[in-house]
C-alpha positions as CSV (number, residue, x, y, z in Angstrom):
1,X,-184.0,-58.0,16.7
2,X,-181.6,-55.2,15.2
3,X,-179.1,-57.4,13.5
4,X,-180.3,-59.5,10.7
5,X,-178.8,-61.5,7.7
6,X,-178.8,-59.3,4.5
7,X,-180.2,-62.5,2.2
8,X,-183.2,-62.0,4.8
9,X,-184.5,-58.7,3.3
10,X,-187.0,-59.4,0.5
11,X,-175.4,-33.3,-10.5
12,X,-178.7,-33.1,-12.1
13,X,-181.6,-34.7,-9.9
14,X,-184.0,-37.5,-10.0
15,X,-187.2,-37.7,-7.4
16,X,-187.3,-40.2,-4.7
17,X,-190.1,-42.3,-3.9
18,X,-191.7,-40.5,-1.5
19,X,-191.5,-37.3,-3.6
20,X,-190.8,-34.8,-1.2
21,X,-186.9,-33.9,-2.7
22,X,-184.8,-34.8,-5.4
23,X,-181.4,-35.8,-4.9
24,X,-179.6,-37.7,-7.5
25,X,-178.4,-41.0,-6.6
26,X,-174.7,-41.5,-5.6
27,X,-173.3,-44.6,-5.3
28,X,-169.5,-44.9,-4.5
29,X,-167.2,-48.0,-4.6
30,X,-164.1,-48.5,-1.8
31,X,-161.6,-50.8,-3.1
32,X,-159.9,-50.2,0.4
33,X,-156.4,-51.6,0.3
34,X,-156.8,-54.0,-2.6
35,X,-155.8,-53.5,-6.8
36,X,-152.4,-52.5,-8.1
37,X,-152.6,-50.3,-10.4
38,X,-152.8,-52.8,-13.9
39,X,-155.8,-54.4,-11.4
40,X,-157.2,-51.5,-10.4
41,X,-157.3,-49.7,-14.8
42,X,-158.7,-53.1,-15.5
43,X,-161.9,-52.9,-13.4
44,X,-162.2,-49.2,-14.1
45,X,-162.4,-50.5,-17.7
46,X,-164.6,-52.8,-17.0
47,X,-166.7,-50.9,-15.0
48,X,-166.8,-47.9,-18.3
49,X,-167.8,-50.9,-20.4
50,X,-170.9,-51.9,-18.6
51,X,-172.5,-49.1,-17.3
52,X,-175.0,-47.6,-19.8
53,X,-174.3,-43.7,-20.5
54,X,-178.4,-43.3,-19.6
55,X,-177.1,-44.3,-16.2
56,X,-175.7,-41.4,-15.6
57,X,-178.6,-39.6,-15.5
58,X,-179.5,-40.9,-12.7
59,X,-176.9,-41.6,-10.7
60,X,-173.3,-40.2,-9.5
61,X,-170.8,-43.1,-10.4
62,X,-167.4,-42.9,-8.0
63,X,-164.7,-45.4,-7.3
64,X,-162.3,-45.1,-4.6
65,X,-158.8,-46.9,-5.6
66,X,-155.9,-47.0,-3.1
67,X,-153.2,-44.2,-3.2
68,X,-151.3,-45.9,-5.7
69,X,-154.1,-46.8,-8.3
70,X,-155.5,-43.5,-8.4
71,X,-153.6,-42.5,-11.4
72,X,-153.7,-45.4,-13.5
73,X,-157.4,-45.4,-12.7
74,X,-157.7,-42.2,-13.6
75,X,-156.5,-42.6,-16.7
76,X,-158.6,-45.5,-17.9
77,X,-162.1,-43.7,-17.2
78,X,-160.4,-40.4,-18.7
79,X,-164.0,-38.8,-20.5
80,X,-166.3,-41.1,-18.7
81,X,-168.7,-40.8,-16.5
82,X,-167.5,-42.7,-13.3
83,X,-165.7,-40.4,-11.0
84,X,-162.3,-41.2,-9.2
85,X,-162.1,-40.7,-5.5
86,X,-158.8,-41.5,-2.9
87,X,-160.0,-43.1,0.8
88,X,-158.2,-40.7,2.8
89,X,-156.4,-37.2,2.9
90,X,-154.5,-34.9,5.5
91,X,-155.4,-31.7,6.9
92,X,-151.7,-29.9,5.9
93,X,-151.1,-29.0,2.5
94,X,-147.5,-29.8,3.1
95,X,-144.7,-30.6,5.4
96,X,-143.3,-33.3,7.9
97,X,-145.6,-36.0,8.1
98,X,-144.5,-38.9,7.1
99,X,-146.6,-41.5,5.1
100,X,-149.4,-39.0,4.4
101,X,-151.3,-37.3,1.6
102,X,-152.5,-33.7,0.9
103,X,-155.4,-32.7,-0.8
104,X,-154.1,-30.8,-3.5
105,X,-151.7,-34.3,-4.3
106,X,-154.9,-36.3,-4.5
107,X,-156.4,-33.5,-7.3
108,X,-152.9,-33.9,-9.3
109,X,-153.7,-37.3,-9.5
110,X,-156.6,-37.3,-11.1
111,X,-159.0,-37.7,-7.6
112,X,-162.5,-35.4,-7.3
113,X,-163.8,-37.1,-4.3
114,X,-162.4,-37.9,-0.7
115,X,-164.0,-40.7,1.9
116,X,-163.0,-39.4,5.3
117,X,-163.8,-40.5,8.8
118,X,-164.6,-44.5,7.2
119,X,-165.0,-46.5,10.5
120,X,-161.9,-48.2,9.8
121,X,-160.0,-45.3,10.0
122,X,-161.3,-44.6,13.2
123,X,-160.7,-48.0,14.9
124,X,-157.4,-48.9,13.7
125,X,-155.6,-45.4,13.1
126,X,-157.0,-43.1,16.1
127,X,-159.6,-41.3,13.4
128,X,-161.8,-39.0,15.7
129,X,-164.1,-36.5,15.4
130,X,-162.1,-33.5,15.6
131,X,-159.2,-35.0,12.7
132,X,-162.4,-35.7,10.6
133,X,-163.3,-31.9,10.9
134,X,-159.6,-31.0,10.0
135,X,-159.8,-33.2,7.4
136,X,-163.1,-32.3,5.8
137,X,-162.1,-28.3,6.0
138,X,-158.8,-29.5,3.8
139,X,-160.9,-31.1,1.6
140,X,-163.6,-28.5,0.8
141,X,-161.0,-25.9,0.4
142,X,-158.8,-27.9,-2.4
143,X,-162.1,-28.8,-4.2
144,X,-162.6,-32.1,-3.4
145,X,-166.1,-33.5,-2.9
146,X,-165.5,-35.3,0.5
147,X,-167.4,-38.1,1.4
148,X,-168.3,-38.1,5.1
149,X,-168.3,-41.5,7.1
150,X,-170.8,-41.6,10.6
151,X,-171.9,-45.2,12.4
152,X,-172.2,-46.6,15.5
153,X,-170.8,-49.6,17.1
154,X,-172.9,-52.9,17.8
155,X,-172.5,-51.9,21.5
156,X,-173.6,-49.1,21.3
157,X,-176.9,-49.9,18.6
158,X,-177.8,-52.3,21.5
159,X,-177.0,-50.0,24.3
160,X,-179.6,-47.5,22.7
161,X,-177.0,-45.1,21.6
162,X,-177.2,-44.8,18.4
163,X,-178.3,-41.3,17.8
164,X,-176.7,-39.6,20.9
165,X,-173.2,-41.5,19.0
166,X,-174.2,-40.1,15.0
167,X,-175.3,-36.7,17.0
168,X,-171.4,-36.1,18.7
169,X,-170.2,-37.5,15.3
170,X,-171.9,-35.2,13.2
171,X,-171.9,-32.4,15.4
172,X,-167.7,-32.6,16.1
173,X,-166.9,-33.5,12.4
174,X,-168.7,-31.0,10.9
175,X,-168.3,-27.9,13.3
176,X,-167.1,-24.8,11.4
177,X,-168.5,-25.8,8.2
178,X,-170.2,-23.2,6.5
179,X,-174.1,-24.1,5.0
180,X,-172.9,-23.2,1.4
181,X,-170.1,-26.0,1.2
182,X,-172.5,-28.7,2.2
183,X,-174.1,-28.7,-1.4
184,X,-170.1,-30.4,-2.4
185,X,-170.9,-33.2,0.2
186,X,-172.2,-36.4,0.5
187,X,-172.4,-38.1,4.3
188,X,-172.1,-42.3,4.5
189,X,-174.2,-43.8,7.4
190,X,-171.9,-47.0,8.3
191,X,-173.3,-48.8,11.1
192,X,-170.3,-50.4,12.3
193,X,-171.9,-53.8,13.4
194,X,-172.8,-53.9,9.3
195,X,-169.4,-53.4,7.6
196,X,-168.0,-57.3,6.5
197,X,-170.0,-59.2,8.9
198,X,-172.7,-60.3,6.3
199,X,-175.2,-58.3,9.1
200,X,-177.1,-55.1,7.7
201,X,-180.2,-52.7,9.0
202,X,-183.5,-53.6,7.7
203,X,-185.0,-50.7,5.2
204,X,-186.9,-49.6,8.3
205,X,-184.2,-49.0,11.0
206,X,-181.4,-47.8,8.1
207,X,-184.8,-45.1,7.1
208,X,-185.2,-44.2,10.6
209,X,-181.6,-43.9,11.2
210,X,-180.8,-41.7,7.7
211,X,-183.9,-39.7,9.0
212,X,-182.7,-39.0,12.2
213,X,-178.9,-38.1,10.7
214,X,-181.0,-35.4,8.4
215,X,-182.7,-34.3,11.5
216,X,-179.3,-33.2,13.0
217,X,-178.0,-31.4,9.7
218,X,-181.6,-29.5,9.4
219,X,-180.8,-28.5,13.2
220,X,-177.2,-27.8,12.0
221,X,-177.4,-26.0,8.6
222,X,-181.2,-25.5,7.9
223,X,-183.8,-27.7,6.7
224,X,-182.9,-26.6,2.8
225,X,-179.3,-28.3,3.2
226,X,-180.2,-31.1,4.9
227,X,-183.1,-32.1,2.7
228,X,-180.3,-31.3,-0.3
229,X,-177.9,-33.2,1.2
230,X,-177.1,-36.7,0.0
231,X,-176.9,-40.1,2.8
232,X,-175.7,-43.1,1.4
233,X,-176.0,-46.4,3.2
234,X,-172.8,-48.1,4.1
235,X,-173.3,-51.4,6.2
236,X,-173.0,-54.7,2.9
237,X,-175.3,-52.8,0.8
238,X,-175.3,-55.4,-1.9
239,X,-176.8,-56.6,-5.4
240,X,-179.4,-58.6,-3.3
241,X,-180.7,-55.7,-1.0
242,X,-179.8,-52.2,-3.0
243,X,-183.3,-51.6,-4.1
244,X,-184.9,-51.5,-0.9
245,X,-182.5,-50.0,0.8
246,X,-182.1,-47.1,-1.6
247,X,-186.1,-47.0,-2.2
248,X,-186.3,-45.5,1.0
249,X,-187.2,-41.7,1.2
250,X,-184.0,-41.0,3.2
251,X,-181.5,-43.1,1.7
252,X,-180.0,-41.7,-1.7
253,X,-176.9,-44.7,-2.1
254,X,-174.6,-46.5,-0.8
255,X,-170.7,-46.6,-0.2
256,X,-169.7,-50.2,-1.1
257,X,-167.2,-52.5,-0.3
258,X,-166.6,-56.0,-1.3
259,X,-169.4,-55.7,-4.0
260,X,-167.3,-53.4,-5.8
261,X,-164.1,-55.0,-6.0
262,X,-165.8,-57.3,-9.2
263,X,-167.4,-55.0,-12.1
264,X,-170.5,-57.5,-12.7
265,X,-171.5,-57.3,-8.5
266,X,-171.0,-53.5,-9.1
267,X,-172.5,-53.1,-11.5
268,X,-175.8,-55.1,-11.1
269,X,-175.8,-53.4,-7.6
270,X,-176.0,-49.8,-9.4
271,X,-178.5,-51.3,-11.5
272,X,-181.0,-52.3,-8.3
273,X,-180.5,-49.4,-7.0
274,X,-182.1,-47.8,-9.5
275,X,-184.5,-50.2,-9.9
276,X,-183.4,-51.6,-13.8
């Protein structure tokens, strides 16, 4: 069985498990379309208040408010640690498009990272490979640290399509990229099925998958940037499973959702995940 119940699973570097490559940690909170911006500076300050400065060491720290909390945000982890990140951005630096927001506004604001390509972007707003890639070139050449988002579908996991659907993803989203801008990004496995449905992978099939998605990027880019490069896990990586999930040799965080929206969930789930 593929699918089970979460509850049912018992810059500097730090050395995974297995030992073979050290990649630092990252673990990255999307508030999706929730927090004004008082909410939104409360929880950052929360979040500054609990988290150790010896965590830091360890792991990359980054919350991802919506468009109109990123500066008050911003503002409250001023000289900390924790990084700010936005959940979207456009290709254009400027012009007629209505509604949208360009890289270089996102900096202003205070934001150093970028999610693109989150599977919610791709099945409600027409997200596809190719925008991804537009997006991710507009991203890298502003300075933002983008935050790549790959998954399958629950059809397609149980159709047996998994990697030919992470292989078109990867392959189409990242075309044109050049090996040396890799080192500024981090890619989020999100198997769909996963996302808010209280479902997750095991620690073997997220591993095999996250090996597999390294696979493609050594095939891509060489095997040094794809054993640099850092996979989160993003399918309810919570308190309760974030040690085994991120224990595994392949996995190096996770891109949260609910979990993060409360400082003592995010918190204690950074705190597993480092084993502490």
């Amino acid at each position: 069985m593929l699918l089970v119940k979460y509850d049912s699973i018992p810059m500097g570097s730090v050395t995974k498990k297995d030992g073979k490559m050290s990649r630092k940690v990252i673990v990255a909170g999307n508030w999706k379309m929730n927090k004004l911006p008082a909410e939104g500076a409360a929880l950052a300050a929360e979040l500054r208040a609990q988290l150790p400065a010896e965590i830091f060491a360890e792991a990359d720290v980054v919350v991802c408010p919506p468009f109109t909390a990123i500066p008050a945000v911003a503002e409250a982890l001023r000289g900390s640690a924790i990084k700010v990140g936005a959940q979207n951005v456009h290709w254009a630096a400027s012009g007629a498009f209505t509604g949208e927001i360009s890289a270089e506004m996102l900096k202003s604001v205070g934001a150093e990272y970028v999610i693109i390509g989150h599977s919610e972007r791709r099945q409600y707003f027409g997200e596809t490979d190719a925008t991804v890639n537009s997006r991710l070139k507009a991203a890298l050449a502003a300075g933002l640290r983008p935050i790549v988002c790959i998954g399958e579908l629950k059809e397609e996991r149980e159709g047996d399509r998994t990697e030919v659907v992470l292989a078109q993803q990867i392959r189409g989203g990242f075309a044109g990229i050049e090996p040396s801008a890799m080192a500024q990004v981090v890619v989020a496995y999100e198997p769909v099925w996963a996302i808010g449905t209280g479902l997750t992978a095991t620690p073997e099939i997220a591993e095999a998958t996250h090996r597999f998605i390294r696979k493609e990027f050594a095939s891509l880019f060489g095997a040094a940037v794809a054993d640099a490069l850092r996979i989160q896990y993003g399918g309810s990586m919570k308190p309760e499973n974030a040690r085994e999930l991120v224990g595994c040799p392949d996995i190096d965080g996770g891109l949260i959702g609910g979990a993060a929206l409360k400082a003592e969930s995010f918190v204690k789930l950074i705190r597993e995940a480092l084993g502490k």
